[in-house]
N, C-alpha and C positions, 0 to 999 in steps of 0.2 A: 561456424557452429561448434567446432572442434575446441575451440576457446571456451565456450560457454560450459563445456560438459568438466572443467574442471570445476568449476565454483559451485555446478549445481549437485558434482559426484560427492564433493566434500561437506554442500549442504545436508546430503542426504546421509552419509554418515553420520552425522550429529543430528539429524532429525530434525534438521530444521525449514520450513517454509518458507522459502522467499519469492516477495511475489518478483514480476519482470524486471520493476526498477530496481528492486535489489540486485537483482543480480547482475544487472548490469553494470552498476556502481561498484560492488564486491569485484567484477571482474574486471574494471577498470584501475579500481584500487593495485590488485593483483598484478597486473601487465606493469603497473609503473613500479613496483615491487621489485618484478623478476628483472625488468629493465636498470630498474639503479644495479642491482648485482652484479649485471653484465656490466655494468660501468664500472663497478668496483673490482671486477676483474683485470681492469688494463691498468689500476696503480701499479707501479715500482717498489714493491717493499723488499725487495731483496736487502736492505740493509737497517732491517726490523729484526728484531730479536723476538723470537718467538713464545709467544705468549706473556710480550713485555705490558705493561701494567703502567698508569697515571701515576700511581704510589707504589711506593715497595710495600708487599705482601710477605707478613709474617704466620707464624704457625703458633694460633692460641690455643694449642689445644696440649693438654699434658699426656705425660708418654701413656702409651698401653702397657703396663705391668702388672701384672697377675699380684689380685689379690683375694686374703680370707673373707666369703661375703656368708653366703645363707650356707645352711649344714641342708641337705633335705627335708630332713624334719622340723627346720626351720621354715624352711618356703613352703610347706603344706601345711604349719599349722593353722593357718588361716583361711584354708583352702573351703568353699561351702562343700564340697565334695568329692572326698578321696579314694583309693583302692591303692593296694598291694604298692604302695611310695609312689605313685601317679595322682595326677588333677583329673578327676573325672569331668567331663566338659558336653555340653549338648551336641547331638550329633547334627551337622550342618550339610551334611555333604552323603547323596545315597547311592 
């Protein structure tokens, strides 16, 4: 029973309904889940480089260097609603 109150506590988290076959399938799915992990815990990777990769992974991304963008008064001029050089904004949160 102890098994079952995993697949139904996480059902319930996400608000979902499942009826008995469900969940018996989701927790059988699961068992054979947690069971491969265990199995992949007894490979030998000790001479695995860690976080080695099928292809080499390169860095598309260009440097972070500070650049001249908006003045203030540039980034509010379009603003639908401004005050004192701020965005006035709806209040969301009370």
């Amino acid at each position: 029973m102890a098994e079952k109150l995993d697949v139904l506590y996480v059902a319930n988290l996400v608000r979902l309904n499942l009826t008995a076959r469900e969940t018996e399938l989701f927790q059988k799915q699961l068992d054979d889940v947690l069971a491969y992990a265990e199995q992949l815990k007894t490979v030998d990777v000790s001479g695995v480089e860690a976080a080695a990769h099928a292809v080499p992974l390169f860095n598309v991304f260009r440097e972070d260097e500070p650049h001249d963008w908006f003045s203030a008064e540039e980034a509010l001029r379009n603003a639908p609603r401004q005050a004192n050089g701020l965005f006035l904004v709806p209040k969301v949160i009370e």
